[in-house]
DRENDOKOL-948071 format. One line per 2 residues: for each residue x, y, z of N, C-alpha, C, O. Coordinates in nm, 4 decimals. Example, Ala and Ser with C-alpha at 12.3 -4.5 7.8 and 13.67 -1.06 7.14 Angstrom:
1.3190:-0.5690:0.7800:1.2300:-0.4500:0.7800:1.3200:-0.3300:0.7800:1.4236:-0.3319:0.8465 ~ 1.2850:-0.2250:0.7080:1.3670:-0.1060:0.7140:1.2900:0.0030:0.7870:1.3409:0.1138:0.8039
This chain:
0.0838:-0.1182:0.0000:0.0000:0.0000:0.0000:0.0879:0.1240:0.0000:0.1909:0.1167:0.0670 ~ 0.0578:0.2569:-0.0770:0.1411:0.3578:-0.1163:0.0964:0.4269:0.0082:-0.0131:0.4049:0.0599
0.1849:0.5117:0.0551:0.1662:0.6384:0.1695:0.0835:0.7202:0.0892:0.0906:0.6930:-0.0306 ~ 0.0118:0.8066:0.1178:-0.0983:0.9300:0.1117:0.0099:1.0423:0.0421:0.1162:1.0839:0.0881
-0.0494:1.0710:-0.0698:0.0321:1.1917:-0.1064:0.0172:1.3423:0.0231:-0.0685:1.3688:0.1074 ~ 0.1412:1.4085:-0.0170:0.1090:1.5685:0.0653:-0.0367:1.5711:0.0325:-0.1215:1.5552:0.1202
-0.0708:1.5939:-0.1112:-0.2157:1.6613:-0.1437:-0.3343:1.5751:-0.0384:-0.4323:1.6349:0.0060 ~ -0.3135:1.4621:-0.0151:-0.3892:1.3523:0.0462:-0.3645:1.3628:0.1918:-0.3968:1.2602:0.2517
-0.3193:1.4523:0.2617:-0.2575:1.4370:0.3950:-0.2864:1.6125:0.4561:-0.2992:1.6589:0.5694 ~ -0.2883:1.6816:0.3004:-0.3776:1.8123:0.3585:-0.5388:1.8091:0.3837:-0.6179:1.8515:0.4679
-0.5427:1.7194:0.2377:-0.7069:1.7185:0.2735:-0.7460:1.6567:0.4164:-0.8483:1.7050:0.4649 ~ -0.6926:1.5754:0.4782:-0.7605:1.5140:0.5734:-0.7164:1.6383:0.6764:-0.7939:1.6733:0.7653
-0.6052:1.6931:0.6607:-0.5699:1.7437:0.8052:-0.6708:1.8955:0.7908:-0.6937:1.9667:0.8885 ~ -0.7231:1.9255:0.6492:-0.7788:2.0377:0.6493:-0.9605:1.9762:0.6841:-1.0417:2.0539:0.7344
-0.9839:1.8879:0.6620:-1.0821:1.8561:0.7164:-1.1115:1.8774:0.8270:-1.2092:1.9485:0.8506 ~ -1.0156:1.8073:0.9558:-1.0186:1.7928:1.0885:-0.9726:1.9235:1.1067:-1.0525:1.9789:1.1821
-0.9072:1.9790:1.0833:-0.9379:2.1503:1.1105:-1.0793:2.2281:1.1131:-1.1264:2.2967:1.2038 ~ -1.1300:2.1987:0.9930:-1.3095:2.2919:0.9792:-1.3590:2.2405:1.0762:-1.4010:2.3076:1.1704
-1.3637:2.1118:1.0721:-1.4781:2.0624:1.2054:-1.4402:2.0627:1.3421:-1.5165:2.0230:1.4301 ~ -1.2553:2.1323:1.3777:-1.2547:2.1762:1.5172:-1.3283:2.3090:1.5040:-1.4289:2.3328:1.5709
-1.2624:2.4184:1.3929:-1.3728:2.5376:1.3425:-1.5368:2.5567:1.3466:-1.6065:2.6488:1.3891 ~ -1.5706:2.4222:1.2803:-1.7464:2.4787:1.2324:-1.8232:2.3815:1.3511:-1.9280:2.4093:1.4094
-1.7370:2.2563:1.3693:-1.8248:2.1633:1.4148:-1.9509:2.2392:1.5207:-1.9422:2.3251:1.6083 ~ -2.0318:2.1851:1.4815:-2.1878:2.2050:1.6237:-2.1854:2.3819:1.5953:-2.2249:2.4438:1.6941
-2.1552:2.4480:1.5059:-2.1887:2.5652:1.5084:-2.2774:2.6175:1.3632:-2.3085:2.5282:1.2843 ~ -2.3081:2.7292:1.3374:-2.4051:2.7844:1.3062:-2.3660:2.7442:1.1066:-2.4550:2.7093:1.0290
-2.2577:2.7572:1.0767:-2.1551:2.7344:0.9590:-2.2008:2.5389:0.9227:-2.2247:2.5048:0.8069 ~ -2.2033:2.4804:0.9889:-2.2415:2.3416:0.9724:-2.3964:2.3374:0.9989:-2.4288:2.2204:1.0191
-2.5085:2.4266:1.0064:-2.6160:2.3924:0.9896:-2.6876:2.3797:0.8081:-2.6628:2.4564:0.7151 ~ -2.7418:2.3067:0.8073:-2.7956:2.2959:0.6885:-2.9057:2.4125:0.5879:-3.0264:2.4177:0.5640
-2.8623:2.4417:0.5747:-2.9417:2.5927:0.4777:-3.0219:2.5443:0.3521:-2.9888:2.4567:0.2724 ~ -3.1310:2.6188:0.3528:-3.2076:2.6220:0.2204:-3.1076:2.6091:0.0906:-2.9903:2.6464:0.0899
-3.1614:2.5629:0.0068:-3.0870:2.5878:-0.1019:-3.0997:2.7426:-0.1649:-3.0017:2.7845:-0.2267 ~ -3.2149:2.8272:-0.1515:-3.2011:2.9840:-0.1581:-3.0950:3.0216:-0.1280:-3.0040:3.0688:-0.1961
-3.1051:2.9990:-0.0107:-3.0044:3.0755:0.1242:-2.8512:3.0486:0.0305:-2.7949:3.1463:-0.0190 ~ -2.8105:2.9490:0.0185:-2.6849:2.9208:-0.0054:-2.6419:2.9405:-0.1827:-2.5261:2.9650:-0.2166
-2.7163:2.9303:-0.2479:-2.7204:3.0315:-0.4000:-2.6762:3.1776:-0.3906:-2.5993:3.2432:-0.4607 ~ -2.7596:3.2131:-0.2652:-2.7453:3.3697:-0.2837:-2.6476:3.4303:-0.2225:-2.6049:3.5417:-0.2526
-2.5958:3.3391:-0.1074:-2.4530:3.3801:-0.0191:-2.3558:3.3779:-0.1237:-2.2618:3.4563:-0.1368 ~ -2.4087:3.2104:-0.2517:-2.2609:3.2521:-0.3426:-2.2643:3.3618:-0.4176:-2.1715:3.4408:-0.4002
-2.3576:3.3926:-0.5076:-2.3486:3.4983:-0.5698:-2.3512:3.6070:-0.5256:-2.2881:3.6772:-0.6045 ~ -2.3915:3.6725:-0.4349:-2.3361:3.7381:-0.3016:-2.1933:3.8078:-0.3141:-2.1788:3.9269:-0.3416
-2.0462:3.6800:-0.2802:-1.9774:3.6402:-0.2640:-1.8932:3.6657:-0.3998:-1.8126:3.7568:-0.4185 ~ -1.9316:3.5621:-0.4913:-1.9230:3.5822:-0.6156:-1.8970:3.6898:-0.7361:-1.8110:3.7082:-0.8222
-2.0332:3.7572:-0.6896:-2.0395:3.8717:-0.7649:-2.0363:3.9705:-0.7616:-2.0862:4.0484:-0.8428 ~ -1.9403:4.0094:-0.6095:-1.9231:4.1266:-0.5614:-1.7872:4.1860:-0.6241:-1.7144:4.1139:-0.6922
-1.7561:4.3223:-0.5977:-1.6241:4.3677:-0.5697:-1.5525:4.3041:-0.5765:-1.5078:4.2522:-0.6788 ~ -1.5057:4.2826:-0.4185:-1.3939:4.2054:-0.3494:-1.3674:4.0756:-0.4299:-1.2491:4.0581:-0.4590
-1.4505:3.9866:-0.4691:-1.4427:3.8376:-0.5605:-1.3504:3.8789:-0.6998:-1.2665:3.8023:-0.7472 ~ -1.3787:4.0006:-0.7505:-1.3554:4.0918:-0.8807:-1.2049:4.0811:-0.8481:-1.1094:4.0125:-0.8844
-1.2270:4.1702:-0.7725:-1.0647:4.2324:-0.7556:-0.9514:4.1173:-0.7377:-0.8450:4.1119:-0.7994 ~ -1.0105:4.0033:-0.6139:-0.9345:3.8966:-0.6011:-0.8980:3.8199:-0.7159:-0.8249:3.7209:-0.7142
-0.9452:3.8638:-0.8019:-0.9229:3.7665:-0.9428:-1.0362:3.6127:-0.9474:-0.9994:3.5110:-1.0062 ~ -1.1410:3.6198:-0.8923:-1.1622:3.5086:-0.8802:-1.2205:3.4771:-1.0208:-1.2309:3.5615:-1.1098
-1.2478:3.3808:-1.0288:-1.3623:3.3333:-1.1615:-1.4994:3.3388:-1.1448:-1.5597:3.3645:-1.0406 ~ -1.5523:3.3092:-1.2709:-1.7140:3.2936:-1.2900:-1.7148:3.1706:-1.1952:-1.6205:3.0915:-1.1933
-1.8586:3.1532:-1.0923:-1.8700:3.0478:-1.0928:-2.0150:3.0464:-1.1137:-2.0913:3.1426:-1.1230 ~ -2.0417:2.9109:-1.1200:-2.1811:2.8242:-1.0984:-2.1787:2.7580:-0.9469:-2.0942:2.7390:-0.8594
-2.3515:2.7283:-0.9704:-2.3837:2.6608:-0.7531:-2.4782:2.5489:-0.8632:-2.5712:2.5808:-0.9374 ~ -2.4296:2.4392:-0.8468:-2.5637:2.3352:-0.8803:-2.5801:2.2333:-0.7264:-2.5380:2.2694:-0.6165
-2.6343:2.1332:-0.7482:-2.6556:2.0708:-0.6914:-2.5356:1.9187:-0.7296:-2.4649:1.9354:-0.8289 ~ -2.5236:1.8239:-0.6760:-2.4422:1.7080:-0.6945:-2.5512:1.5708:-0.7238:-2.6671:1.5784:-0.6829
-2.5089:1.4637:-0.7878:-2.5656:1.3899:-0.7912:-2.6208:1.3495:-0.7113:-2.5510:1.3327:-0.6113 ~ -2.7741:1.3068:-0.6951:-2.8112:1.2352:-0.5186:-2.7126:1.1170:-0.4612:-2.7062:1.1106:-0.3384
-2.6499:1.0407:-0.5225:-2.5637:0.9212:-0.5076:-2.4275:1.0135:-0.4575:-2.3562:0.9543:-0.3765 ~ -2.3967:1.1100:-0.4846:-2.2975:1.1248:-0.4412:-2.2224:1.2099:-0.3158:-2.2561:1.3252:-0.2889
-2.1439:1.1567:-0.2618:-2.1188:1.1713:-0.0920:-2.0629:1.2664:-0.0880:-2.0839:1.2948:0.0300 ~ -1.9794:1.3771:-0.1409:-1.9178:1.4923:-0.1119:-1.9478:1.6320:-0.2319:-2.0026:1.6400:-0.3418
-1.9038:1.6928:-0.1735:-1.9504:1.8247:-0.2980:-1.8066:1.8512:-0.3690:-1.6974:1.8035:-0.3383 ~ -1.8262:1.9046:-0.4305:-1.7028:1.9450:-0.5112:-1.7018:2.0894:-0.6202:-1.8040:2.1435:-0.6624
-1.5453:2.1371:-0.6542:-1.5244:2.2539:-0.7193:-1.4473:2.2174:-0.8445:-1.3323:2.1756:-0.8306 ~ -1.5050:2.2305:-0.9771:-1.4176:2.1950:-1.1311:-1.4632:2.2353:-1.1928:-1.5847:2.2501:-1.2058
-1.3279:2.2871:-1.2899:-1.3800:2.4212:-1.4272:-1.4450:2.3253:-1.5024:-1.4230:2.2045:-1.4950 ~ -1.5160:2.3730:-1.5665:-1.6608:2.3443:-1.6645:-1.6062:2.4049:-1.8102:-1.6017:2.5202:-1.8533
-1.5646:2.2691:-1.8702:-1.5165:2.2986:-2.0381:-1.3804:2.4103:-2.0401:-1.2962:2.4437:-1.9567 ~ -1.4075:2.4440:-2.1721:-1.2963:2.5846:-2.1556:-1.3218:2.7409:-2.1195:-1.2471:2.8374:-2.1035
-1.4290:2.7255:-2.1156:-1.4718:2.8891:-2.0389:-1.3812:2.8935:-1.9134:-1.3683:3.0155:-1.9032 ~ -1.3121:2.8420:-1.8141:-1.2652:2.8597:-1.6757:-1.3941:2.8811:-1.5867:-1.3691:2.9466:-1.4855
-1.4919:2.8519:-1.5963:-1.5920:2.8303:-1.5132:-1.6042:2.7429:-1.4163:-1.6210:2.6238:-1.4425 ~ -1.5953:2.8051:-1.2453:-1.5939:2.7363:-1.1844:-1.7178:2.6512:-1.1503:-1.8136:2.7132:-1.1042
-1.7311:2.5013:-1.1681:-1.8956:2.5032:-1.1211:-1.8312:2.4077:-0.9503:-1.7303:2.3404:-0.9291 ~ -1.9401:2.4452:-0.8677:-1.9239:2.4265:-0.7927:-2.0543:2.3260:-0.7439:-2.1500:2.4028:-0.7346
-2.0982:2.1898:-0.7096:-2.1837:2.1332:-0.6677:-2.1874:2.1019:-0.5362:-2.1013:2.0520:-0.4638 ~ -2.3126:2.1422:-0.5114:-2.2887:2.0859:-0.3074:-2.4051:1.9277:-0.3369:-2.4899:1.9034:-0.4227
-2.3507:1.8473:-0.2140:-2.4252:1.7295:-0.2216:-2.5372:1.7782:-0.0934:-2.5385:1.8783:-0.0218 ~ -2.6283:1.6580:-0.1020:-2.7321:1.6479:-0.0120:-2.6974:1.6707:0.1333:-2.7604:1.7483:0.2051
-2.5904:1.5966:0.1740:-2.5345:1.5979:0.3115:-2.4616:1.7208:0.3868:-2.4276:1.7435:0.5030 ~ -2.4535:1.7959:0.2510:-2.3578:1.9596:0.2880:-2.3900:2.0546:0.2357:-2.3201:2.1042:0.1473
-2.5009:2.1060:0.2736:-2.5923:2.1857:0.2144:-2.5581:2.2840:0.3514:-2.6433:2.2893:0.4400 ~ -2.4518:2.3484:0.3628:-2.4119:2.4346:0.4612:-2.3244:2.5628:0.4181:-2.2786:2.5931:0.3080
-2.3172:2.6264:0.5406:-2.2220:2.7663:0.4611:-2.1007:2.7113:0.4757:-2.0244:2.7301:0.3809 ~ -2.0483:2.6308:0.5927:-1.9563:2.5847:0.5924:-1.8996:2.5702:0.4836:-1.8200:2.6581:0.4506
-1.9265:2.4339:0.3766:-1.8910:2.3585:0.2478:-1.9117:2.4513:0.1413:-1.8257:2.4468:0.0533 ~ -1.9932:2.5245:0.1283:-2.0010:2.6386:0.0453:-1.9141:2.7071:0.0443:-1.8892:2.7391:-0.0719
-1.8166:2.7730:0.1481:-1.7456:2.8750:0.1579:-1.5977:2.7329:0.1237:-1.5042:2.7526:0.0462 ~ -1.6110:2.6498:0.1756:-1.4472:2.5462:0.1300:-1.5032:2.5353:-0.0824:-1.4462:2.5808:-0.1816
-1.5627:2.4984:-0.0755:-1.5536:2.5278:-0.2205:-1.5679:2.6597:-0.3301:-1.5595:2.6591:-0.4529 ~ -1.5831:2.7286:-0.2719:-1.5520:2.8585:-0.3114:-1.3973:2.8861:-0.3362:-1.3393:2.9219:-0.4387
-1.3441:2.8547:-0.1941:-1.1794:2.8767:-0.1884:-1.2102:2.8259:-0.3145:-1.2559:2.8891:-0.4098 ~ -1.1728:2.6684:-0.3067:-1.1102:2.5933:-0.4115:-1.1334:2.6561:-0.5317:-1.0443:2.6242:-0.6103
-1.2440:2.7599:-0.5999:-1.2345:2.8201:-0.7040:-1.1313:2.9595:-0.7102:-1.0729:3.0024:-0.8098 ~ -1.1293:3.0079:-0.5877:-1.0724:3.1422:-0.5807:-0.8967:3.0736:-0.5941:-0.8249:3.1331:-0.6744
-0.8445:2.9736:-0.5300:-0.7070:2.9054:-0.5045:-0.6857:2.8842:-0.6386:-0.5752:2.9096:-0.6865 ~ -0.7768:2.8407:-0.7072:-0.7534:2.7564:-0.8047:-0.7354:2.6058:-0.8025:-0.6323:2.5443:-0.7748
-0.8507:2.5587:-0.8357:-0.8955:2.3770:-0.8111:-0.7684:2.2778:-0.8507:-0.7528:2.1667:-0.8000 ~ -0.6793:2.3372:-0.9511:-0.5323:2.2873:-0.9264:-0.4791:2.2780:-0.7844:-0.4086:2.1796:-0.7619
-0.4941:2.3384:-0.7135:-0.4388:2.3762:-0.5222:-0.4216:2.2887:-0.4697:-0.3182:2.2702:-0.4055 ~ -0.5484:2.1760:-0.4815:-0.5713:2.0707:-0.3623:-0.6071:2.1995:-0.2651:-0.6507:2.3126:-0.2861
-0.5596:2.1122:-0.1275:-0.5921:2.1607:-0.0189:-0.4535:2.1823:0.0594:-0.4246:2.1297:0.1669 ~ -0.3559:2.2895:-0.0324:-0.2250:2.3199:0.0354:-0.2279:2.4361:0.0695:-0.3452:2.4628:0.0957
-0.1452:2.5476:0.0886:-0.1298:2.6754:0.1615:-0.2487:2.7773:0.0468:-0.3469:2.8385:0.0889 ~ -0.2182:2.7730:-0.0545:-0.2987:2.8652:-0.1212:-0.4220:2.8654:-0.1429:-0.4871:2.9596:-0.1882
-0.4767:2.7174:-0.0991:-0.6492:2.6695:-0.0954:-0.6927:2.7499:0.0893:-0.7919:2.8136:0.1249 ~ -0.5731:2.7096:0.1636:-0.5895:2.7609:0.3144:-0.5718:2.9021:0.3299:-0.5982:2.9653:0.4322
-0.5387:2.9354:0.2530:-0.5399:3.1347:0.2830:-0.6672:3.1694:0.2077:-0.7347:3.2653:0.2450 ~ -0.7101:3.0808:0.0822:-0.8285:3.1423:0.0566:-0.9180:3.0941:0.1086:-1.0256:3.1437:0.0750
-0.9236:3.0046:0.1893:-1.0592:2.9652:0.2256:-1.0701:3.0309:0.4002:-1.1691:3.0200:0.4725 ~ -0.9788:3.0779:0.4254:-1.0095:3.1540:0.5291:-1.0597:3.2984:0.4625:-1.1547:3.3484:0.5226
-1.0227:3.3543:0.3760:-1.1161:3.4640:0.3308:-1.2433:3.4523:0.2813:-1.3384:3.5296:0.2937 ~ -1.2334:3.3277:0.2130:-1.4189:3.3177:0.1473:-1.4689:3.2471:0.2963:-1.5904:3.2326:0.2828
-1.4350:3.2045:0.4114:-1.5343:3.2217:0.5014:-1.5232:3.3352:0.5741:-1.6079:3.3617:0.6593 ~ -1.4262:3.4097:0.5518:-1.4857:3.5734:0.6104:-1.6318:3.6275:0.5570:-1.7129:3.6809:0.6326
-1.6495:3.6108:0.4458:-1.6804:3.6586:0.3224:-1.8371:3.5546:0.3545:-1.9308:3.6303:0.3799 ~ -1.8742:3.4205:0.3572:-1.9469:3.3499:0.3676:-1.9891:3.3210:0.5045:-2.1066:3.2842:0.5031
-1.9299:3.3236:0.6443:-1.9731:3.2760:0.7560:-1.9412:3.4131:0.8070:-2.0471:3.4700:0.8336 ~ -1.8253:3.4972:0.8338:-1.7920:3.5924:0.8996:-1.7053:3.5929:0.9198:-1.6342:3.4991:0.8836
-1.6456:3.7183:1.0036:-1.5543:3.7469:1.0972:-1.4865:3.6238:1.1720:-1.3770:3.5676:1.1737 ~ -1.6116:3.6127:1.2331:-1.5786:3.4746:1.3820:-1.5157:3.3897:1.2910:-1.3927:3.3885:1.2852
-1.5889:3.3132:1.2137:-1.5678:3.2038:1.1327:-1.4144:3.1771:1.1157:-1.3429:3.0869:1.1594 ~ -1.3884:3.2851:1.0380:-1.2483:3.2690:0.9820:-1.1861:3.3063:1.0791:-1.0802:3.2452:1.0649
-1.1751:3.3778:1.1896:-1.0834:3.3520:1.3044:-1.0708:3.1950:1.3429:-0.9619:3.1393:1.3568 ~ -1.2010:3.1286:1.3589:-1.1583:3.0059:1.4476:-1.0915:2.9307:1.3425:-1.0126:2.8464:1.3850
-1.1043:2.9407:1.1983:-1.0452:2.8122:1.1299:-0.8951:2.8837:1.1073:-0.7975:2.8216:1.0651 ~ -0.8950:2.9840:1.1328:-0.7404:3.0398:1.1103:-0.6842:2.9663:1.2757:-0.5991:2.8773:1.2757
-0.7197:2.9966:1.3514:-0.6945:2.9274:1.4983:-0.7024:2.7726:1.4510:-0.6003:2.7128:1.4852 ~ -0.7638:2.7188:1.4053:-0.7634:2.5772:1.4031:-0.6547:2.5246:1.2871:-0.5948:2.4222:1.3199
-0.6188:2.5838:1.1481:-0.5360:2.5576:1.1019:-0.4166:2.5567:1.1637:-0.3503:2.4535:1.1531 ~ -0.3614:2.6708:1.2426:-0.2823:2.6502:1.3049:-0.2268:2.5462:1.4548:-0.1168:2.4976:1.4812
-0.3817:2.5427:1.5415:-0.3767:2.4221:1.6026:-0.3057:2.2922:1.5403:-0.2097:2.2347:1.5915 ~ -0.3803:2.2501:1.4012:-0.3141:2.1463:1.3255:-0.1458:2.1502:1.2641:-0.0855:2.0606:1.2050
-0.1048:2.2693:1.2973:0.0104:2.2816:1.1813:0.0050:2.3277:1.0935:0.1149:2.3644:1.0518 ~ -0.1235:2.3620:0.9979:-0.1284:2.3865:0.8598:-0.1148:2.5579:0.8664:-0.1919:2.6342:0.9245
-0.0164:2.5864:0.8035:0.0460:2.6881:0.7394:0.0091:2.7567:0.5988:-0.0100:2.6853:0.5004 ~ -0.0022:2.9188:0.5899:-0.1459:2.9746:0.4551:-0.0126:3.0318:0.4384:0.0773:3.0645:0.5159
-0.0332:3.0336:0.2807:-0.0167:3.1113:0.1907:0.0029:3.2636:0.2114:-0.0811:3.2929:0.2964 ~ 0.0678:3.3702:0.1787:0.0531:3.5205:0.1792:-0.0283:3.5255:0.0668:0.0090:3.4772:-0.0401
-0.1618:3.5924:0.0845:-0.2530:3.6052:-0.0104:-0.2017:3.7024:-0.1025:-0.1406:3.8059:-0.0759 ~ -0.2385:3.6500:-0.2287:-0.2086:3.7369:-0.3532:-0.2993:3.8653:-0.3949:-0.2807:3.9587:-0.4730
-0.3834:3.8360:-0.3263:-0.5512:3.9083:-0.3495:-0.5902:3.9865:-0.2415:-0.5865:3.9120:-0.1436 ~ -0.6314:4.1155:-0.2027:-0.6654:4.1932:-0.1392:-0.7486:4.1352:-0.0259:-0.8127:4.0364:-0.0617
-0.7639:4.1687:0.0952:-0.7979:4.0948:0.2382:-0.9866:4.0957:0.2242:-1.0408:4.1885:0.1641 ~ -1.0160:4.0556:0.2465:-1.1486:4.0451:0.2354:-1.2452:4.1879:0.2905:-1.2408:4.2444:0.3998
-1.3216:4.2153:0.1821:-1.3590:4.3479:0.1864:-1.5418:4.3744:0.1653:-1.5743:4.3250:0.0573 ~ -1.6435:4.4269:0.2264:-1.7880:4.4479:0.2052:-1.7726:4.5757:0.1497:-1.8119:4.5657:0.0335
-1.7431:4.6681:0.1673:-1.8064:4.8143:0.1769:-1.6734:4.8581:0.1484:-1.5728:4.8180:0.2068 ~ -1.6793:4.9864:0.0072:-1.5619:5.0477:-0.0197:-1.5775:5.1983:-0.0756:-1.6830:5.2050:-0.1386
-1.5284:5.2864:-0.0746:-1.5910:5.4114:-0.0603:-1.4561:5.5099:-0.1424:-1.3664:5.4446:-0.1959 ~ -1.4518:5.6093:-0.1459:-1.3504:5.7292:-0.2048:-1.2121:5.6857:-0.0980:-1.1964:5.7226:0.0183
-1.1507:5.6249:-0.1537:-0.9974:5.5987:-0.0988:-1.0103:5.5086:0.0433:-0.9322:5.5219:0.1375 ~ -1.0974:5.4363:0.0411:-1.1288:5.3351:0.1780:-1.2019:5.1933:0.1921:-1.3097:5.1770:0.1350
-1.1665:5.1303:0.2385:-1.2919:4.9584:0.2284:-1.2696:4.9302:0.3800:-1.1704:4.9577:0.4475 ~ -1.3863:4.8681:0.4178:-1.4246:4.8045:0.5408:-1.3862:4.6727:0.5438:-1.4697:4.6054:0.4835
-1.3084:4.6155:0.5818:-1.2430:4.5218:0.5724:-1.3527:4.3852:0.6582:-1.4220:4.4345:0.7472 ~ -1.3665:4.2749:0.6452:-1.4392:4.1868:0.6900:-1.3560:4.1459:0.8604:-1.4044:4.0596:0.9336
């Protein structure tokens, strides 16, 4: 049997990070499918998403058979589509697959998927949010990226932005 690649050894350790982060909190409750369309495009189609360079994305749904959600460009447009499954119909998973479009779905789940996905849950859960998984990445060891992309931003005005 082969050892777990790095890429295979972040994902798990970035897993057990969110759920010291989200577990039993408001980020792991299950949301309408409204609710979680509109946080992405929200998110998406703001400013701050602009500026960060992110891509187009799409929100579908995942096959009913299938156990996890996931983030992959769609043909050659660079369209991110992003599907949540039945079981993760949360802001939580919404905001980890977001990163993965903003990182770039090449990333895996290494430093540059972990700096952005602490901003798209600024951006998707809050403030709090991304404090505790920034606290919990580091609990684990896992080490972010210096973001390439401007800090996460709502409100921006004549020479000023409100930073999240």
């Amino acid at each position: 049997m082969r050892p777990p690649s790095r890429r295979d050894s972040d994902r798990t350790a970035v897993g057990e990070a969110e759920a010291a982060a989200f577990g039993g909190t408001d980020a792991e409750a299950t949301q309408p499918w409204a609710v979680l369309v509109d946080r992405a495009t929200e998110v998406t189609a703001g400013a701050w998403w602009s500026d960060a360079g992110g891509p187009p994305v799409t929100i579908g749904r995942s096959r009913v058979t299938a156990r996890s959600s996931c983030a992959r460009i769609r043909g050659d447009d660079a369209v991110v589509e992003v599907s949540l499954a039945v079981g993760q119909l949360d802001l939580a998973t919404l905001a980890h697959e977001l990163a993965h479009a903003l990182a770039g779905v090449g990333h895996g789940h290494g430093v540059r998927f972990r700096a952005a996905e602490v901003d798209v849950v600024a951006m998707v859960v809050g403030a709090e949010g991304a404090r505790s998984l920034t606290e919990a990445f580091d609990a684990f060891g896992l080490t972010l990226a210096e973001r390439p992309w401007p800090a996460p931003w709502r409100v921006a005005g004549d020479g000023f932005r409100v930073l999240v």
